[in-house]
C-alpha positions in Angstrom: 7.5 -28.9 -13.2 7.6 -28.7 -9.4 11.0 -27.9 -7.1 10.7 -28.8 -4.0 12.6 -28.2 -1.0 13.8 -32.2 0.4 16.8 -30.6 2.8 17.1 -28.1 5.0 19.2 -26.8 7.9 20.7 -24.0 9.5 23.6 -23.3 12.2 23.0 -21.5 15.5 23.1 -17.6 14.9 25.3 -14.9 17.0 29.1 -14.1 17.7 30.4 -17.4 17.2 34.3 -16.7 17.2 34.9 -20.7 17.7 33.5 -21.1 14.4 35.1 -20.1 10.8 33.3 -19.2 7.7 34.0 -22.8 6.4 33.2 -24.6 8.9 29.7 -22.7 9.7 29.3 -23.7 5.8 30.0 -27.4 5.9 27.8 -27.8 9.4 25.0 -26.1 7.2 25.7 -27.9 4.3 25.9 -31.4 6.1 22.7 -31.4 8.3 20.6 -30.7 5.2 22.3 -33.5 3.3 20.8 -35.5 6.4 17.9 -33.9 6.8 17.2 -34.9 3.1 18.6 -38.4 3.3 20.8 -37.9 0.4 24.0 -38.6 -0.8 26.4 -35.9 -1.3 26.6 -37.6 -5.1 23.1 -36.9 -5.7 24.0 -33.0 -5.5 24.9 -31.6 -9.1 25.5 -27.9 -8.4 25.6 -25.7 -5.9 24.7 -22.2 -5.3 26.5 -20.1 -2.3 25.0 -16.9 -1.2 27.5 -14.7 0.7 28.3 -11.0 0.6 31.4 -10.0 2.4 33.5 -13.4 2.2 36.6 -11.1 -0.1 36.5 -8.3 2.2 36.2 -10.3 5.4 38.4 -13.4 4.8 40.1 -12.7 1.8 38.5 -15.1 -0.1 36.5 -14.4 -3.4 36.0 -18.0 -5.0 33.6 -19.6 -2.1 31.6 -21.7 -4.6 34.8 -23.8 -4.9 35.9 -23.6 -1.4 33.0 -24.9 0.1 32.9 -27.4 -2.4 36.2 -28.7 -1.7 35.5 -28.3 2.1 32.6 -30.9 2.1 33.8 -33.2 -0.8 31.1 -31.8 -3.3 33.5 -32.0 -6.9 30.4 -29.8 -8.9 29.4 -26.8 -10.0 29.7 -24.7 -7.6 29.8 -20.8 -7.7 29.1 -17.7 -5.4 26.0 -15.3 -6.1 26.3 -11.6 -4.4 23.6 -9.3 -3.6 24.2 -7.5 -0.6 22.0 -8.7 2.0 19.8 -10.5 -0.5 22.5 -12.9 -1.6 21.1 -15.6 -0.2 17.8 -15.0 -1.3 19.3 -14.5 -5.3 21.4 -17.5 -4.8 18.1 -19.5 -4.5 16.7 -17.3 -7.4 19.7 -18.6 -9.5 19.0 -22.4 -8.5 15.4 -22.0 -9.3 15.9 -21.0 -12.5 18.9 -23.6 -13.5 16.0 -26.1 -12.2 13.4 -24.7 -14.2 15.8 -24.6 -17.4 16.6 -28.5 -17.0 20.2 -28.5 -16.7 20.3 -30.0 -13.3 17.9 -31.8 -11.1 18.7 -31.4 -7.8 20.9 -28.5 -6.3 21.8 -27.2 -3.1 21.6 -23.2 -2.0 23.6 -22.3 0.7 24.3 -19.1 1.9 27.0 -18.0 5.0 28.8 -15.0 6.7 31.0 -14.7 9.1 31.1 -10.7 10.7 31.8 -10.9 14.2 35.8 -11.2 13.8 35.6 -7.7 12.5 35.0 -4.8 14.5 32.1 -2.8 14.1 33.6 0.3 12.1 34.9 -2.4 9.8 31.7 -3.6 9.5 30.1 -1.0 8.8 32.3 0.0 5.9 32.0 -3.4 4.2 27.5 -3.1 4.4 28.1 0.3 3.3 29.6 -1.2 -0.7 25.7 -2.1 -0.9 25.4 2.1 -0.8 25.5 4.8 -3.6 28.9 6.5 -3.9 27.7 10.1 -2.4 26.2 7.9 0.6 29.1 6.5 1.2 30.8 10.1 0.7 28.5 11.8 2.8 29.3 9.4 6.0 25.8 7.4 5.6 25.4 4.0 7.0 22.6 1.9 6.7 21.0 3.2 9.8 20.9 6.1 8.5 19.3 5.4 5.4 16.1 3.1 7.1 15.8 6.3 9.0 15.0 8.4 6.1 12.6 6.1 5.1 11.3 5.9 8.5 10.8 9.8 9.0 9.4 9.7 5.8 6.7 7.1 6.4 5.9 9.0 9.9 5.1 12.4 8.2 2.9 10.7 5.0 1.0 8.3 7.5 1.5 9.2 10.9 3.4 6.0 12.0 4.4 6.4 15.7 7.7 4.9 17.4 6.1 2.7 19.3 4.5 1.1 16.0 8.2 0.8 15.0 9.0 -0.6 18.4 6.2 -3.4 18.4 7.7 -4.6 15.0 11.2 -5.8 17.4 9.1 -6.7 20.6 7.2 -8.8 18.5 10.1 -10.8 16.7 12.1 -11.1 20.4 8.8 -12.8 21.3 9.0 -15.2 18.3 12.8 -15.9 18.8 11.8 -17.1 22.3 11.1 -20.1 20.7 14.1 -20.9 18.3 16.6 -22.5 20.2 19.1 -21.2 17.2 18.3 -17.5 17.5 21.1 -15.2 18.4 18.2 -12.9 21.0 15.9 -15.6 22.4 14.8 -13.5 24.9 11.6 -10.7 25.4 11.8 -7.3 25.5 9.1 -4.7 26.1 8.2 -1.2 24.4 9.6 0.5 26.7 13.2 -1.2 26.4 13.4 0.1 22.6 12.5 3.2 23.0 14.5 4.1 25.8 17.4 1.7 24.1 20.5 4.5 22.2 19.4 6.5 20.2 21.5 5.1 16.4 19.5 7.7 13.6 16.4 9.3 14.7 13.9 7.7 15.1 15.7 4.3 14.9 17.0 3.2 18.5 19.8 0.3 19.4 16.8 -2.1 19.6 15.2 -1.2 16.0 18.3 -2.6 14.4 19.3 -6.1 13.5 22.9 -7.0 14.9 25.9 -8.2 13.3 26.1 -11.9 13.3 28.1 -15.4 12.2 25.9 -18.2 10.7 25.0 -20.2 7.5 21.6 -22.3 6.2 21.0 -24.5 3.5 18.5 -26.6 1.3 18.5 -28.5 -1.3 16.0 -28.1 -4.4 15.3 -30.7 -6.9 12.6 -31.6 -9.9 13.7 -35.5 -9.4 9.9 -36.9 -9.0 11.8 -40.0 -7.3 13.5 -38.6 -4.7 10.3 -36.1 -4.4 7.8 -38.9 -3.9 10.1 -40.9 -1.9 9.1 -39.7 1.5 5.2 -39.9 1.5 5.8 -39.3 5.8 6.9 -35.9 4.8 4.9 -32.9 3.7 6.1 -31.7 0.3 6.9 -28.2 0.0 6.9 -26.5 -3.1 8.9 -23.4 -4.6 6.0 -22.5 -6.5 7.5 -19.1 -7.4 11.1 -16.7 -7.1 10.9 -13.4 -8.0 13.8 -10.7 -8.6 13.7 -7.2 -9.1 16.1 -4.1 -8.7 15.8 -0.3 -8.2 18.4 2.4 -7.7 21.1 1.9 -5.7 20.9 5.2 -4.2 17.5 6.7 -2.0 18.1 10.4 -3.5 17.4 8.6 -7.1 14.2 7.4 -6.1 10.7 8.7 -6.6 9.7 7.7 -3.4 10.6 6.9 0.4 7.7 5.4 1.5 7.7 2.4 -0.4 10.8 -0.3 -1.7 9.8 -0.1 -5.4 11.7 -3.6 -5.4 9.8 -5.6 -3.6 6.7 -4.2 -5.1 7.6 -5.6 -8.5 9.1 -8.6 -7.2 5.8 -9.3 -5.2 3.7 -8.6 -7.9 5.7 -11.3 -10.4 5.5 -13.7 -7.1 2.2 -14.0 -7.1 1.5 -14.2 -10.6 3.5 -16.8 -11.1 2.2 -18.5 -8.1 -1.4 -17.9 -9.3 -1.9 -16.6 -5.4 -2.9 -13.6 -3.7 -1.8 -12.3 -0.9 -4.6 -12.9 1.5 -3.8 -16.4 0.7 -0.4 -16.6 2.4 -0.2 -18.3 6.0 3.1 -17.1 7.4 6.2 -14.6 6.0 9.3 -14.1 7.1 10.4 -10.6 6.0 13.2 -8.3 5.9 13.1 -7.2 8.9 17.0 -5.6 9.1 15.4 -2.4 10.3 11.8 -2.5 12.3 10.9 0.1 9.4 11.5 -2.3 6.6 8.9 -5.0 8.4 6.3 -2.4 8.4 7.1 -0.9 4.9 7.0 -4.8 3.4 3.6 -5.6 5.0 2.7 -2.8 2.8 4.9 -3.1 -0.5 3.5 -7.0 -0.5 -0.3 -5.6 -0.7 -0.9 -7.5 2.9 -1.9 -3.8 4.2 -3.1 -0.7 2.4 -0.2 1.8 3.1 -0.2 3.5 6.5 -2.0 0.6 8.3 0.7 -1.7 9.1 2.1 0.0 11.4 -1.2 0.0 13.8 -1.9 -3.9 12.6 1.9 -4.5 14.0 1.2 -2.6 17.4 -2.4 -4.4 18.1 -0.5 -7.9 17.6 -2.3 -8.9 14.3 1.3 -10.4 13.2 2.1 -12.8 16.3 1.7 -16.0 17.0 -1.5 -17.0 18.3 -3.3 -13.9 16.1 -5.7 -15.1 13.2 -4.1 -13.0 11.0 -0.7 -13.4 8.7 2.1 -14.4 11.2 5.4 -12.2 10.1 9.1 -13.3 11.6 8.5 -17.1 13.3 11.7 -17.4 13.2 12.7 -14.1 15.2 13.3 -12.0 12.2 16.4 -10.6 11.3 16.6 -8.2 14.9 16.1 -11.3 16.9 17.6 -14.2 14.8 20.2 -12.7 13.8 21.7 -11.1 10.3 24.1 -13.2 8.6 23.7 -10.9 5.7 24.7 -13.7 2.9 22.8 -16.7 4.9 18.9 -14.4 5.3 17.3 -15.3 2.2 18.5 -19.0 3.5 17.7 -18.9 6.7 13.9 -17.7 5.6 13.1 -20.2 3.7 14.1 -23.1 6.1 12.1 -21.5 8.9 8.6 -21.4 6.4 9.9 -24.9 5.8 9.7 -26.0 8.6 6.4 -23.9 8.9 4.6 -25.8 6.1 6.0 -29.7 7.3 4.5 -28.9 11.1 8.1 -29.0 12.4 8.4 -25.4 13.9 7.6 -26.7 17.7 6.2 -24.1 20.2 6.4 -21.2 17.3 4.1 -23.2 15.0 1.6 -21.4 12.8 -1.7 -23.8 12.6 -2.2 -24.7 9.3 0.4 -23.2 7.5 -0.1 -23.9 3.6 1.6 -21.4 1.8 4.6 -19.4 3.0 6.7 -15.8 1.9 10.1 -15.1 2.1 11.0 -11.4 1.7 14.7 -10.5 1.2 16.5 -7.2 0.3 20.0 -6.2 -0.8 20.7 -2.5 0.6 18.3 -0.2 0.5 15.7 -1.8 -1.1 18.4 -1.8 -4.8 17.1 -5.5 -4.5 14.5 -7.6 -3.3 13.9 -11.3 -4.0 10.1 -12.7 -3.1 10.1 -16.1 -3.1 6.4 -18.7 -2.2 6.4 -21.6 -1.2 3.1 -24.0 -1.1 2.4 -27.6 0.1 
């Protein structure tokens, strides 16, 4: 049975106080109806990725709300993961798909953060921590920077290596009009940018951001066929996996045990390997967690991504695998419940030659990478055309 991706669209990324949570979901929502040439009737369920809606906007049953907001009387119910919701929203509409219940679905995944200030925000990311995190003061930050320090003493990573990793995704996000940070910056600027937890500076972290995305799925071999113009991309495996929700319970810090398994069921399923993959887009919420999923994916041997990241293997333009077209999450911006959306659109968009100046040549098969936390969940999704 093949699912394919026939829709697809995203909102711009950033602080955008003129837009509301529903509203950045029915603009999402909408354009990938278009972009599919469908009828909102054709849609059977729907699956809404979102982390923080209840704590944000007071409002726990999204599924519904959305639904009502864009005339879509279906199944229609929220999927929470931290900042892997959208990515496990998907995971729940490829597996309705695969189960014949429906045919065609959409996966949509929003957030809206900038109303809040950051101390708030940081509270509400920090319910994706282990209670004595939370106790002990802890924030995210934090955390990636025990992993980061821990992955500097085993193998020798440097800060600039770490550095490179956000250079590098500015330099992609150059090129997406919808980025929150389309602009450069150098080396230099991160590590002389504020210290936040050593060694991660202002400039290693993803920012708090407003946006949505969307697709829309479906095993219907009509509407499949029905654009022969249009390359077909297929969701040729979504994997899941979880580990402990707290980094003192873990056996290790320099690896995401998560995305490890997840990987490994990926590309199983897919029947791939991963020298086989064109382009990623990975979760890059920390410039750590780039460099420690090159590794955890088996695209590098542990301790070489880092200098792989630094020499420029990873950009545009390199003959290697091409990491964060889309900006990443430092330069596109971090709508935590929209990611795992978002991803998948840009390697989309990758695989139908519709990327524009931050095109990959001959992208066949794609990644998406996508966490909840610190690493408690990963979802690894493929994509092939």
């Amino acid at each position: 049975m093949d699912i394919n991706v026939i829709g697809i669209a995203t909102t711009k990324f950033g602080e955008l106080w003129d837009k509301s949570l529903r509203s950045l979901a029915k603009e999402a929502a909408l354009e990938a109806l278009i972009d599919a040439g469908l009828e909102k009737k054709k849609i059977e369920a729907m699956y809404v990725g979102n982390m923080l809606s209840g704590m944000f906007s007071g409002q726990q049953q999204l599924g519904p709300l959305i639904s009502e907001e864009i005339g879509l009387p279906v199944f229609s119910t929220r999927i929470e993961g931290a900042c892997a919701s959208g990515g496990l929203a998907l995971h729940e509409a490829v597996r309705v798909l695969e189960s014949g219940r429906f045919e065609t679905v959409m996966v949509l995944g929003v957030e809206k953060m900038t109303d809040r200030n950051q101390d708030f925000v940081a509270m509400g990311l920090m319910s994706a921590g282990s209670d004595a995190e939370r106790q002990a003061g802890a924030t995210f930050p934090a955390l990636y920077a025990l992993l980061a320090k821990s992955h500097m003493d085993h193998y020798q990573t440097t800060s600039e290596m770490l550095a490179s990793v956000a250079v590098k995704n500015h330099f992609h996000a150059t090129f997406n009009q919808k980025a929150q940070f389309p602009f450069p910056i150098t080396i230099e600027q991160v590590l002389k940018s504020t210290l936040i937890a050593d060694p991660l500076r202002l400039l290693d972290c993803s920012p708090i951001t407003d946006g949505a995305a969307a697709i829309i799925l479906t095993t219907n071999k009509f509407l499949i066929d029905r654009d022969s113009k249009r390359n077909k991309v297929k969701v040729v495996a979504c994997e899941a996996a979880t580990d402990t929700i707290g980094l003192a319970q873990r056996t290790s810090l320099i690896e995401l045990k998560a995305t490890q398994i997840a990987g490994r069921e990926a590309f199983k399923r897919a029947g791939l390997l991963p020298g086989d993959v064109d382009v990623a887009e990975l979760h890059d919420c920390f410039s750590i967690a780039e460099i420690l999923a090159l590794e955890d994916l088996g695209f590098y041997k542990k301790g070489e991504a880092g200098p792989k990241v630094l020499s420029g293997e990873t950009k545009i333009g390199s003959k290697g695998l091409i990491t964060n077209t889309s900006g990443g999450l430092k330069a596109c911006g971090h709508p935590v419940g929209a990611t795992g959306v978002k991803q998948v659109v840009e390697v989309v968009l990758q695989m139908r030659g519709e990327a524009g100046k931050k095109q990959v040549d001959k992208a066949k098969v794609g990644l998406c990478q996508n966490v909840g936390g610190s690493g408690a969940t990963a979802v690894v999704t493929i994509l092939k055309n």
